[in-house]
py3Dmol code that shows the C-alpha trace and the ligand (Angstrom):
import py3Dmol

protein = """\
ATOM      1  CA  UNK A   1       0.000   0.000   0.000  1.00  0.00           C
ATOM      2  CA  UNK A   2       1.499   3.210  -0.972  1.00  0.00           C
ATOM      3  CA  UNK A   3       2.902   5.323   2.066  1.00  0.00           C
ATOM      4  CA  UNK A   4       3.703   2.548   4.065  1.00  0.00           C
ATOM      5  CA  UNK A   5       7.256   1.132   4.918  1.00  0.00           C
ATOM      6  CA  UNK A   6       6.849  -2.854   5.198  1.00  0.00           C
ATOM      7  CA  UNK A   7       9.781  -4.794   6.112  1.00  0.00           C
ATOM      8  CA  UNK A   8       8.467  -7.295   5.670  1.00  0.00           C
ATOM      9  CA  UNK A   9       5.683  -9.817   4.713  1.00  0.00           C
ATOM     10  CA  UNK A  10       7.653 -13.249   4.238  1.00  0.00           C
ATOM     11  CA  UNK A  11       5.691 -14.397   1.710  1.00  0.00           C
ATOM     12  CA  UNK A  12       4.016 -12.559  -1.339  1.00  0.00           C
ATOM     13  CA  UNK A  13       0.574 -12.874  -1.337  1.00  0.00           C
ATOM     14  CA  UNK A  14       0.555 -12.875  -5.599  1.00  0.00           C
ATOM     15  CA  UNK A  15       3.225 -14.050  -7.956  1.00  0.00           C
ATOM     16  CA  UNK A  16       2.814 -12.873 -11.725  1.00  0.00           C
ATOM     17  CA  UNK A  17       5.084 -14.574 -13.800  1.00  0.00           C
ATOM     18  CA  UNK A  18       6.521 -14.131 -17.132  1.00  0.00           C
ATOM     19  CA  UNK A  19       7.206 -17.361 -18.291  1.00  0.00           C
ATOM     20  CA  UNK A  20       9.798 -16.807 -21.391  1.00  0.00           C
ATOM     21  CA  UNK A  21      12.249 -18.801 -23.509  1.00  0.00           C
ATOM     22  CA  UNK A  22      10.788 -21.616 -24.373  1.00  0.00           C
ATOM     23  CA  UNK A  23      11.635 -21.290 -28.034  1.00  0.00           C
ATOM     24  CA  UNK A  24      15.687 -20.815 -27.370  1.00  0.00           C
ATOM     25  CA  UNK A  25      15.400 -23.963 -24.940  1.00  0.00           C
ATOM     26  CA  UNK A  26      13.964 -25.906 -27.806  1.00  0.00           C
ATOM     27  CA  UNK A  27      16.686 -24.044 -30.178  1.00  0.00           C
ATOM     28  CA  UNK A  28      19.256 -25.086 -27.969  1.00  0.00           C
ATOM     29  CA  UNK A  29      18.308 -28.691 -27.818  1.00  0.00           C
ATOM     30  CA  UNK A  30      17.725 -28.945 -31.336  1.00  0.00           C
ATOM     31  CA  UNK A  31      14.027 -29.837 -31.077  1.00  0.00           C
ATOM     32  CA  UNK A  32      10.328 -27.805 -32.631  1.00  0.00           C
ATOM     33  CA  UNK A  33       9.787 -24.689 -30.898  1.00  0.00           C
ATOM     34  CA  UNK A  34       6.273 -26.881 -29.332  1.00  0.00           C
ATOM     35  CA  UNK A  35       8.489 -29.232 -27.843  1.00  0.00           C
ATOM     36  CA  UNK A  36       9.533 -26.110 -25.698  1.00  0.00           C
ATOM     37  CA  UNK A  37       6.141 -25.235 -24.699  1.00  0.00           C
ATOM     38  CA  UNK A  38       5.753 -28.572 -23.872  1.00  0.00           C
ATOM     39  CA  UNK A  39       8.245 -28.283 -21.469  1.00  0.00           C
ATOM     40  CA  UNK A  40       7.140 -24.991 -20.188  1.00  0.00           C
ATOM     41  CA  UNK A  41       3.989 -26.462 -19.322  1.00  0.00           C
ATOM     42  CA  UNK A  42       5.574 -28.896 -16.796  1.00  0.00           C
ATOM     43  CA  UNK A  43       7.015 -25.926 -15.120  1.00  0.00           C
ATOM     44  CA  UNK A  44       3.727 -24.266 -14.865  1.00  0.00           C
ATOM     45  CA  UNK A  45       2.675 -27.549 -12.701  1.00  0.00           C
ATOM     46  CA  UNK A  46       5.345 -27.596 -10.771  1.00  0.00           C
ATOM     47  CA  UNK A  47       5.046 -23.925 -10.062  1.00  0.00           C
ATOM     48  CA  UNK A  48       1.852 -24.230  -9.189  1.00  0.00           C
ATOM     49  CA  UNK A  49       2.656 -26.623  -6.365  1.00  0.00           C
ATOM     50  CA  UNK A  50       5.512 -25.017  -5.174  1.00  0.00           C
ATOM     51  CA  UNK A  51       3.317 -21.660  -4.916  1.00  0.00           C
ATOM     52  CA  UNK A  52       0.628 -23.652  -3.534  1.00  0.00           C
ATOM     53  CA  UNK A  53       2.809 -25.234  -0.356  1.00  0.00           C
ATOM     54  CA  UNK A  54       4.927 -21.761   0.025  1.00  0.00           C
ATOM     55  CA  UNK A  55       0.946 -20.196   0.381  1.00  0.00           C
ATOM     56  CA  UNK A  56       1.136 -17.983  -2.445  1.00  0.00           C
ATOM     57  CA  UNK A  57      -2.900 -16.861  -2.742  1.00  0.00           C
ATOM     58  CA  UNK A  58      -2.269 -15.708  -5.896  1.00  0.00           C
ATOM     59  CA  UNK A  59      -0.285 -16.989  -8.907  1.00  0.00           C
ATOM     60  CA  UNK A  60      -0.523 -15.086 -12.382  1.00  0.00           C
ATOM     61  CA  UNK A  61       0.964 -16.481 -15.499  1.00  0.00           C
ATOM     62  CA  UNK A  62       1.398 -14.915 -18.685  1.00  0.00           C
ATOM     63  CA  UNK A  63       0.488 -17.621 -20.879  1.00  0.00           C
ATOM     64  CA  UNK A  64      -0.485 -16.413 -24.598  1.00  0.00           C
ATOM     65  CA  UNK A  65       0.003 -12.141 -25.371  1.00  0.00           C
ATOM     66  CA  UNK A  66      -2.384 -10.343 -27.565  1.00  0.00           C
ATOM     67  CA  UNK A  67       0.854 -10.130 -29.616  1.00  0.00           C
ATOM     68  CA  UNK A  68       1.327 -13.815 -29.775  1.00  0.00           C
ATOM     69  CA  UNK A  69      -1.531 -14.729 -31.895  1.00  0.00           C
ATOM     70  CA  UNK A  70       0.743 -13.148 -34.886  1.00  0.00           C
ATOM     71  CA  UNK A  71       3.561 -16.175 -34.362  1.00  0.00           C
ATOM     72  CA  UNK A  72       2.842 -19.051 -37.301  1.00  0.00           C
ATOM     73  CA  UNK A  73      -0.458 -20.809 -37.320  1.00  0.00           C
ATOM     74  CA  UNK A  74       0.869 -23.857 -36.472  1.00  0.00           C
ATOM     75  CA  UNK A  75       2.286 -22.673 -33.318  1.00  0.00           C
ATOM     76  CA  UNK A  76      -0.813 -21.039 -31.705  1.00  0.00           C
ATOM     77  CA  UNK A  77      -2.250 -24.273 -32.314  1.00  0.00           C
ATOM     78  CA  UNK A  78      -0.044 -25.864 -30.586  1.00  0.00           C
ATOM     79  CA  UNK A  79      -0.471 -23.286 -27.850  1.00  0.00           C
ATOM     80  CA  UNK A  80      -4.160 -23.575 -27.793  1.00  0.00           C
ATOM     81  CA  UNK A  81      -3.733 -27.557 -27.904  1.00  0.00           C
ATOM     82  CA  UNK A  82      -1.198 -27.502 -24.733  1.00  0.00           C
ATOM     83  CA  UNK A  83      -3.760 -25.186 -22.560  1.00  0.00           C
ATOM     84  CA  UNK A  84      -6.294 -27.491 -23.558  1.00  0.00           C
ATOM     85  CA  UNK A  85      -4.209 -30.575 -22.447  1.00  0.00           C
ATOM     86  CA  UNK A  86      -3.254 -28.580 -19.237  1.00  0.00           C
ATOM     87  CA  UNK A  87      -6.362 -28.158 -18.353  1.00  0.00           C
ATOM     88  CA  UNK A  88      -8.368 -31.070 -18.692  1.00  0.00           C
ATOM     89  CA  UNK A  89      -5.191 -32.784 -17.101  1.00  0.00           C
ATOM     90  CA  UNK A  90      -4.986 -30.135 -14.493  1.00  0.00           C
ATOM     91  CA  UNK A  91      -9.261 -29.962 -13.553  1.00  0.00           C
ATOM     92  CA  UNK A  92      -9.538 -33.075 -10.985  1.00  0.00           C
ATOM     93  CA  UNK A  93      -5.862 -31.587  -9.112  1.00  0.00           C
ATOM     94  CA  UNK A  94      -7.132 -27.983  -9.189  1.00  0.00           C
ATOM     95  CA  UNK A  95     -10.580 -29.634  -7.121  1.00  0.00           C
ATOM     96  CA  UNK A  96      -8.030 -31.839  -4.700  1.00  0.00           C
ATOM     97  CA  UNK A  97      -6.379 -28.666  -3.963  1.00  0.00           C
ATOM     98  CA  UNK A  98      -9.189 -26.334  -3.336  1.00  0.00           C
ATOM     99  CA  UNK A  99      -7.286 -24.056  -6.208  1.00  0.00           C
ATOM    100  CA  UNK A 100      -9.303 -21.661  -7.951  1.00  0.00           C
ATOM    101  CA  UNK A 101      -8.890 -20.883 -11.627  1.00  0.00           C
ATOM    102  CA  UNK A 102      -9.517 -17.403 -13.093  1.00  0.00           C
ATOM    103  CA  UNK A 103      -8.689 -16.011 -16.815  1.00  0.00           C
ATOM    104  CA  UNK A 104      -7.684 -12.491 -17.961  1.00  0.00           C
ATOM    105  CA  UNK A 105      -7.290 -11.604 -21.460  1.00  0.00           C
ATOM    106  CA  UNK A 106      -9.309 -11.037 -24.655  1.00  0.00           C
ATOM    107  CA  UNK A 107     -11.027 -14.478 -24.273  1.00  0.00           C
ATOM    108  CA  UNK A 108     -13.182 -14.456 -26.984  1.00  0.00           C
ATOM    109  CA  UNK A 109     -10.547 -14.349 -29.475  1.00  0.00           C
ATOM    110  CA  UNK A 110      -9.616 -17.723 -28.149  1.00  0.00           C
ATOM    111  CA  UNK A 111     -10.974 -20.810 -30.376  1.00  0.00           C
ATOM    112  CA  UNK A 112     -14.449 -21.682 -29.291  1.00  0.00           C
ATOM    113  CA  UNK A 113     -13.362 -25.239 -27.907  1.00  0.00           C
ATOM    114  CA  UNK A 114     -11.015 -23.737 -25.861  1.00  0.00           C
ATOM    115  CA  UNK A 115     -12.889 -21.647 -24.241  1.00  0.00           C
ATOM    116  CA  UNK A 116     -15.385 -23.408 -23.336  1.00  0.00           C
ATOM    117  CA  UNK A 117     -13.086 -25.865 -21.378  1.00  0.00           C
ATOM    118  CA  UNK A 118     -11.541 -22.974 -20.037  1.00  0.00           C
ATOM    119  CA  UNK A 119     -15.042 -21.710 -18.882  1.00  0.00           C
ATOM    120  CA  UNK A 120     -16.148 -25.062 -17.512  1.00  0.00           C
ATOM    121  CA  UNK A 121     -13.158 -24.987 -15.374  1.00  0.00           C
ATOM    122  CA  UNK A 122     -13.221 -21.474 -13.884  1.00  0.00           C
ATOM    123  CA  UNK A 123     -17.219 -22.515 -13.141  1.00  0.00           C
ATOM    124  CA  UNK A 124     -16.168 -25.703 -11.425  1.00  0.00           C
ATOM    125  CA  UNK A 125     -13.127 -24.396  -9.335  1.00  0.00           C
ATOM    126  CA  UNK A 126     -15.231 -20.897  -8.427  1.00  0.00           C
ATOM    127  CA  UNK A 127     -15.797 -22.073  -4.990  1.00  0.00           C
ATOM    128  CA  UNK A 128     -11.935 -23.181  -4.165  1.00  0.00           C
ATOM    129  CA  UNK A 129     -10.238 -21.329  -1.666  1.00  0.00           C
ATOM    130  CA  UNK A 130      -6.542 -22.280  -0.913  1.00  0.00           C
ATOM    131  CA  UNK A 131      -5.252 -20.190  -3.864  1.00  0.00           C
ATOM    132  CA  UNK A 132      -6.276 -18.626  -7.190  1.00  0.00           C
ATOM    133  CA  UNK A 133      -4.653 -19.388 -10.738  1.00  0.00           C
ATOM    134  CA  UNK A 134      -5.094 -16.949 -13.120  1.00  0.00           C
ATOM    135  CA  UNK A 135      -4.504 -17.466 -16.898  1.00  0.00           C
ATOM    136  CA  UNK A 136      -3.663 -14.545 -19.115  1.00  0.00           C
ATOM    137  CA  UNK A 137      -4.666 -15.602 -22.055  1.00  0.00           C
ATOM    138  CA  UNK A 138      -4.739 -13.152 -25.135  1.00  0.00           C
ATOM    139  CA  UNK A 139      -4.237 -10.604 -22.666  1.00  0.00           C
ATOM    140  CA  UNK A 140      -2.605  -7.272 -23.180  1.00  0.00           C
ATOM    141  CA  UNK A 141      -2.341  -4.520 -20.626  1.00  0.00           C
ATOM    142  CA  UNK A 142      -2.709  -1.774 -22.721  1.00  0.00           C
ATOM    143  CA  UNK A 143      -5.588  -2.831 -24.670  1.00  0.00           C
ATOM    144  CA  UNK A 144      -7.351  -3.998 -20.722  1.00  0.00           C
ATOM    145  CA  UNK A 145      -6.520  -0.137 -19.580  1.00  0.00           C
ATOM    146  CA  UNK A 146      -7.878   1.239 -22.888  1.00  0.00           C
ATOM    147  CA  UNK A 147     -11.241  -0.870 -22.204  1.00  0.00           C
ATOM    148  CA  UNK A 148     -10.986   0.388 -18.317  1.00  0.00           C
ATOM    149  CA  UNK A 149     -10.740   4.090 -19.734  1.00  0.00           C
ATOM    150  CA  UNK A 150     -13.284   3.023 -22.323  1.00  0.00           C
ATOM    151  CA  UNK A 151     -16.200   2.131 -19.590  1.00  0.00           C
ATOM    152  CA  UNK A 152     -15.399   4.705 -17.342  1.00  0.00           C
ATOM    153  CA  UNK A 153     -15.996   7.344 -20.436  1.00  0.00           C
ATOM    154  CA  UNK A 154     -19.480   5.940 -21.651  1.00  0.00           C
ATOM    155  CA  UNK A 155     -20.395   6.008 -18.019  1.00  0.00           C
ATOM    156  CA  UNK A 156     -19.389   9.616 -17.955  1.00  0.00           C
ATOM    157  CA  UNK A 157     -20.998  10.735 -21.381  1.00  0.00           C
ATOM    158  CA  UNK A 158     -23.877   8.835 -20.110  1.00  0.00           C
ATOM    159  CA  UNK A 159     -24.010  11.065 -17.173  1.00  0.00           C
ATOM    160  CA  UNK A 160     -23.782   8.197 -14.719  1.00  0.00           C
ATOM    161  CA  UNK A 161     -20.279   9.150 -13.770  1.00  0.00           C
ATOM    162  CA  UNK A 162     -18.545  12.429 -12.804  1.00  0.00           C
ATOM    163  CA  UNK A 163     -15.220  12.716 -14.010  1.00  0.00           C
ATOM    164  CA  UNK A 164     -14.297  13.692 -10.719  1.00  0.00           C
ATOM    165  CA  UNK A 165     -14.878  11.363  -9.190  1.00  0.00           C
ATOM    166  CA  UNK A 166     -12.330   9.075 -11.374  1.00  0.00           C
ATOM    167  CA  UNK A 167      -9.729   7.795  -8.784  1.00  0.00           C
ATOM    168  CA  UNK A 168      -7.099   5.492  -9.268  1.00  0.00           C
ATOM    169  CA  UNK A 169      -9.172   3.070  -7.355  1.00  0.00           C
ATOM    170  CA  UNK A 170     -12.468   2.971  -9.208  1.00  0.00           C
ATOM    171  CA  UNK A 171      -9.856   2.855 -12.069  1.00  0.00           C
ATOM    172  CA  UNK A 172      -8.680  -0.392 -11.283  1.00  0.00           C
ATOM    173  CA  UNK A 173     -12.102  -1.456 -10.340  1.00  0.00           C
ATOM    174  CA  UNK A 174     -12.990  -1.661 -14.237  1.00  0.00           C
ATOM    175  CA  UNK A 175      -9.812  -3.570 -14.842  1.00  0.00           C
ATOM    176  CA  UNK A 176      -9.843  -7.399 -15.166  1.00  0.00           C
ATOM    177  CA  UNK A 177      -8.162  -7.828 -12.302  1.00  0.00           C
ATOM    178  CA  UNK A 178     -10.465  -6.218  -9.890  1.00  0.00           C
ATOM    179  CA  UNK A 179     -10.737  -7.909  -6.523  1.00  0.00           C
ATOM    180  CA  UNK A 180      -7.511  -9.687  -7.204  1.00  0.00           C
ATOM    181  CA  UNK A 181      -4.623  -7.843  -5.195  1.00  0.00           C
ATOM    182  CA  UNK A 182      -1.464  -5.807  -7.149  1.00  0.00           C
ATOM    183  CA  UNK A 183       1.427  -9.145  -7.585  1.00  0.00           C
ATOM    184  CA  UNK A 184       3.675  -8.114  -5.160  1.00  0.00           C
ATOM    185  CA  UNK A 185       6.336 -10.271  -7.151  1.00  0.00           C
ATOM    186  CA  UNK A 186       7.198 -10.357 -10.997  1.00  0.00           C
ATOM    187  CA  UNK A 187       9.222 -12.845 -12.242  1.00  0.00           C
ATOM    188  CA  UNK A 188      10.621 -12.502 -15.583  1.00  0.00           C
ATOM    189  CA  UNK A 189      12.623 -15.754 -17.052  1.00  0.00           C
ATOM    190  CA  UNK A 190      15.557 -15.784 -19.688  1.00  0.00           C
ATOM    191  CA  UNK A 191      17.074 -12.931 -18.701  1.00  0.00           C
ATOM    192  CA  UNK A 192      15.176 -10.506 -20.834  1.00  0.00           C
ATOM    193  CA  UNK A 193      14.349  -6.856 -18.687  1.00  0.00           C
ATOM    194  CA  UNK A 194      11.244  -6.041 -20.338  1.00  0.00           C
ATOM    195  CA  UNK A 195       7.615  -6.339 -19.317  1.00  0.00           C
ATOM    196  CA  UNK A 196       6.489  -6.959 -22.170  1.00  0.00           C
ATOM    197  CA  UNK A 197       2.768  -5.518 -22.078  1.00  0.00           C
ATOM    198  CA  UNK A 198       1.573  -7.386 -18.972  1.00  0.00           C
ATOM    199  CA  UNK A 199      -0.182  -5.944 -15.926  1.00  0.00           C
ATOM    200  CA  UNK A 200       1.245  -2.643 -16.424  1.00  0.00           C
ATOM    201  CA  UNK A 201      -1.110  -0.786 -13.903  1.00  0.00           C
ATOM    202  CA  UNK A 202      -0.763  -3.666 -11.538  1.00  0.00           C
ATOM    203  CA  UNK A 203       2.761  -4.034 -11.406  1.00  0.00           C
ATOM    204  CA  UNK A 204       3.597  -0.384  -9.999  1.00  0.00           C
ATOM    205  CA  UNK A 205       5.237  -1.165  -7.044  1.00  0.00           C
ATOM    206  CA  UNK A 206       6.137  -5.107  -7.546  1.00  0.00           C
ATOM    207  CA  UNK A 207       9.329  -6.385  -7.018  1.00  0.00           C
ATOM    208  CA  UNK A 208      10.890  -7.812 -10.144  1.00  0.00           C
ATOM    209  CA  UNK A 209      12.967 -10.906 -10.152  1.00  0.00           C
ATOM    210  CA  UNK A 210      14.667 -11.586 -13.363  1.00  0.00           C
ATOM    211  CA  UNK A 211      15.819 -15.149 -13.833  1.00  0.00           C
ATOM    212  CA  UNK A 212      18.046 -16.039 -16.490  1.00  0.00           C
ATOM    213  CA  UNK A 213      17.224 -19.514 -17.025  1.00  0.00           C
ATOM    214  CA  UNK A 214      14.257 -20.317 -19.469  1.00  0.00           C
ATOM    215  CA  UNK A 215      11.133 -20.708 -18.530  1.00  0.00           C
ATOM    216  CA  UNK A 216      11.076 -24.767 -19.176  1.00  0.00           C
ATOM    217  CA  UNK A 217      14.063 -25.377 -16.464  1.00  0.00           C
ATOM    218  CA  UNK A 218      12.387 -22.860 -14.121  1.00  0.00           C
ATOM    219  CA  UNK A 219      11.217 -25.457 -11.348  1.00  0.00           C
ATOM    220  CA  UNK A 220      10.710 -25.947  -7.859  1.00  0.00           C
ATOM    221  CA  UNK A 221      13.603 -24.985  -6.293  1.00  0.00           C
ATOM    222  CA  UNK A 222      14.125 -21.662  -8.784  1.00  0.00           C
ATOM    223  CA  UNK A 223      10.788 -20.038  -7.514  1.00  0.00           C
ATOM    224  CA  UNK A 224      11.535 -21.200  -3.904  1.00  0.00           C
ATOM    225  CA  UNK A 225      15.478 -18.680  -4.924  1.00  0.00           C
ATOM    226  CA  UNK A 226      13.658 -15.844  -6.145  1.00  0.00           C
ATOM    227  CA  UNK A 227      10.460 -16.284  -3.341  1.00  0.00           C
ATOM    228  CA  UNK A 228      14.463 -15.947  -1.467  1.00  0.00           C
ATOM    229  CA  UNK A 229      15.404 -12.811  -3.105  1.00  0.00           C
ATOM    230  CA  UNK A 230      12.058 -10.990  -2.878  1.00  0.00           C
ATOM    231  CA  UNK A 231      12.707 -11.325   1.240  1.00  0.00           C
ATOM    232  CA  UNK A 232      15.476  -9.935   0.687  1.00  0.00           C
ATOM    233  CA  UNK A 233      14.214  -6.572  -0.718  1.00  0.00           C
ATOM    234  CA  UNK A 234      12.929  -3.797   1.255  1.00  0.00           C
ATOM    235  CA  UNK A 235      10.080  -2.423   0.126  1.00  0.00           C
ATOM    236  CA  UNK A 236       8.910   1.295   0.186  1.00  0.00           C
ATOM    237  CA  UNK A 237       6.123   2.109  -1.521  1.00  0.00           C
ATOM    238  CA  UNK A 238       7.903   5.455  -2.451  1.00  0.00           C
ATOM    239  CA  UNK A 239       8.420   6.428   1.908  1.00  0.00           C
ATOM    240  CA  UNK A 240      11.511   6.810   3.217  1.00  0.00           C
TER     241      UNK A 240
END
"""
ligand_1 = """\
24
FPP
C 7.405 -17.616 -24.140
O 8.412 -18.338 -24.783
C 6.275 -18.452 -23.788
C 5.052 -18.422 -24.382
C 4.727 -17.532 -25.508
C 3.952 -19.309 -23.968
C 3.973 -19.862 -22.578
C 3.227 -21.143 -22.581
C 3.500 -22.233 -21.841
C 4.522 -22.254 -20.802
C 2.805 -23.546 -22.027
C 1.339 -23.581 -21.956
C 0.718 -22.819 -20.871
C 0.012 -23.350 -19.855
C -0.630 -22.480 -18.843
C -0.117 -24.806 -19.703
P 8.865 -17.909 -26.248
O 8.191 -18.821 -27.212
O 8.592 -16.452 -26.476
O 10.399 -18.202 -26.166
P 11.578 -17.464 -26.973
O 11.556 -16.028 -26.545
O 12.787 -18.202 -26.513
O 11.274 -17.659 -28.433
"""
view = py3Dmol.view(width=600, height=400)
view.addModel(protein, "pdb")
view.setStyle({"model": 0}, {"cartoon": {"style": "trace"}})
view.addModel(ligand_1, "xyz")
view.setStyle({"model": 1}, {"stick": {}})
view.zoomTo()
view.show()
């Protein structure tokens, strides 16, 4: 919360991840770029563990960019056929662990089939209370803060809504993320220092990580390092 000085909470309530370089670990190895979202997708479970026993509430994972839907056909499909896999794989463990699944994104661009698993799932898990997954999925912050700034201006030519009354809070309650807290934590794998488009309101006063290992050998014990390094940082929230 801005203004206070916290030193500190042990562990952060939300993780947002960047999950990146999957296509130089497949490079390296010689193998189809899919082959390293393959991979990727085991690190997503065994994130999602880790997270879970550490008692993470939230975990955010950038999994498909509103940019990404411009990479060959062939490998959004295989994108779109791995988040199907992970999910129908994933639904009977995300009930045994009282996880909750959420999406963010531009979800109707997705393929039909696809989202409706994805919407069966969210339905199924909405009561689950031990943490929340959320997907983003076609998501791009800036196009989420132009539809925030969107709303908030029909309301206002519609006279329902007096511009002055436009704080930074009822601005992130027409974001996606409303009633999910600001990630506290940003982890960025394969060394790049970008963000990338993602959460770019929500992210103001996160503490990044950046990892250099890609995303597929990101496991257990890396998130457990940089969980590590985040205690290590003293946050300020712009105080002294
Ligand atoms: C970035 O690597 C990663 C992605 C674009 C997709 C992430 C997807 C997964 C980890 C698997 C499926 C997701 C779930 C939730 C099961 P890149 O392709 O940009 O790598 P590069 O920068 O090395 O080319």
């Amino acid at each position: 919360m801005p203004g206070t000085v916290t030193k500190f909470p042990a562990i952060p309530r939300h993780i947002a991840i960047i999950m990146d370089g999957n296509g130089r670990w497949a490079k390296e190895r010689g193998l189809p770029r899919r082959e390293g979202h393959r991979a990727g997708a085991e690190s997503v479970r065994e994130v999602m563990e880790a997270c879970k026993e550490l008692g993470v509430e939230y975990l955010t994972l950038f999994a498909f960019s509103s940019e990404n839907w411009s990479r060959p056909e062939s490998e959004v499909r295989a994108l779109m056929s791995l988040l199907e896999r992970f999910l129908r794989d994933k639904a009977k463990d995300l009930d045994q662990q009282n996880v909750r699944l959420l999406a963010i994104g531009q979800l109707d661009r997705l393929p039909p089939k696809t989202l409706a698993l994805l919407d069966s799932i969210i339905v199924r898990t909405a009561r689950h209370s031990a943490m929340t997954m959320v997907l983003a999925l076609s998501y791009g912050a800036r196009e989420e803060i132009v539809a925030a700034a969107r709303s908030i201006a029909a309301d206002a030519a519609a006279g329902l809504l007096d511009p002055d009354a436009v704080t930074a809070e009822l601005f992130a309650s027409r974001l996606q993320t409303t009633r999910i807290p600001d990630p506290d934590l940003l982890i960025r794998t394969s060394g790049e220092m970008r963000i990338s488009n993602f959460l770019l309101w929500q992210i103001s006063y996160a503490e990044i990580v950046i990892v250099k290992k890609n995303w597929p050998d990101f496991r257990q014990a890396d998130l457990f390092e940089a969980v590590r390094e985040y205690q290590h940082r003293h946050r300020r929230f712009g105080a002294l």
